[in-house]
C-alpha positions in Angstrom: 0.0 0.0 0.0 1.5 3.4 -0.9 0.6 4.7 2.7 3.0 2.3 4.1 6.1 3.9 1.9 6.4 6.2 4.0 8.1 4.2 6.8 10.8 3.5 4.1 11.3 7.5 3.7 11.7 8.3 7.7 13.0 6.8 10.6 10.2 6.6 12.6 11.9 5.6 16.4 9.7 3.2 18.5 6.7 5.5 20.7 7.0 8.6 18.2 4.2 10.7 18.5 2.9 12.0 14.8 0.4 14.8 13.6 -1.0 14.0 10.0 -2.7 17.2 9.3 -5.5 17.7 6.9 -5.8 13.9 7.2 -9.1 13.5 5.3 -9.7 10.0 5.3 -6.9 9.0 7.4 -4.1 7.9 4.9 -1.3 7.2 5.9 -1.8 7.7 9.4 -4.3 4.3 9.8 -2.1 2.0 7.6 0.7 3.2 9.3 -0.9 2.8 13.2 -1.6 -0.8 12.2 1.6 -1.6 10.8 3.5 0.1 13.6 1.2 0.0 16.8 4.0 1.5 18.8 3.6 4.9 16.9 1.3 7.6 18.6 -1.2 9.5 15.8 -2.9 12.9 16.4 -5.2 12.9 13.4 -6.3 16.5 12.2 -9.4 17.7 10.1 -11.3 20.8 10.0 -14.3 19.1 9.3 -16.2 17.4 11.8 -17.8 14.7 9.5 -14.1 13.3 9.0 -13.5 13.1 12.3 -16.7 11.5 13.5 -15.7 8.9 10.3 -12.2 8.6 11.4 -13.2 8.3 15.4 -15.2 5.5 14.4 -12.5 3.3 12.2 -10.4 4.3 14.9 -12.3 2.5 17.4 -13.1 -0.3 14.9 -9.4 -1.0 14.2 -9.5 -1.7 18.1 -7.2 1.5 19.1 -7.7 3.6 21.7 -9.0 7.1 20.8 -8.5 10.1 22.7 -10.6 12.4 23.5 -11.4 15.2 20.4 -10.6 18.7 20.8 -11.9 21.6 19.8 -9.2 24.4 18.4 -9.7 27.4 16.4 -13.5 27.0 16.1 -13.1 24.9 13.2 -10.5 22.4 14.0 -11.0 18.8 15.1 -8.9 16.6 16.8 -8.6 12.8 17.4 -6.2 11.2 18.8 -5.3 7.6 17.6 -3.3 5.8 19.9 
């Protein structure tokens, strides 16, 4: 999967906390989170229907997901983890 490539570009170290902003409908952050469970993902959209879609995979992936946040009026926030 090209969302995966990226772990051949950068050297992710082990527990790395990641923002993918404007992450639409979560690629590469998911891919990656389930090839690499140890990496942390703060996934950012400024629309809420993405985020109510991504909270859900999230959840159906079985990963824990944080809390979403509310910045800048129009910014959501989940976090992945």
């Amino acid at each position: 999967m090209d969302s995966l490539y990226v772990l051949n570009l950068f050297d992710f170290e082990e527990n790395k906390t990641i923002i993918d902003v404007g992450t639409g409908a979560g690629f590469p952050a998911i891919p990656i989170k389930i090839a690499r469970n140890d990496l942390k993902f703060t996934l950012l959209d400024s629309l809420r229907k993405r985020v109510d879609f991504l909270k859900e995979k999230c959840v159906g992936i079985q990963r824990r997901v944080g809390k979403m946040l509310n910045r800048l009026k129009t910014t959501h926030i989940i976090r992945c983890v």
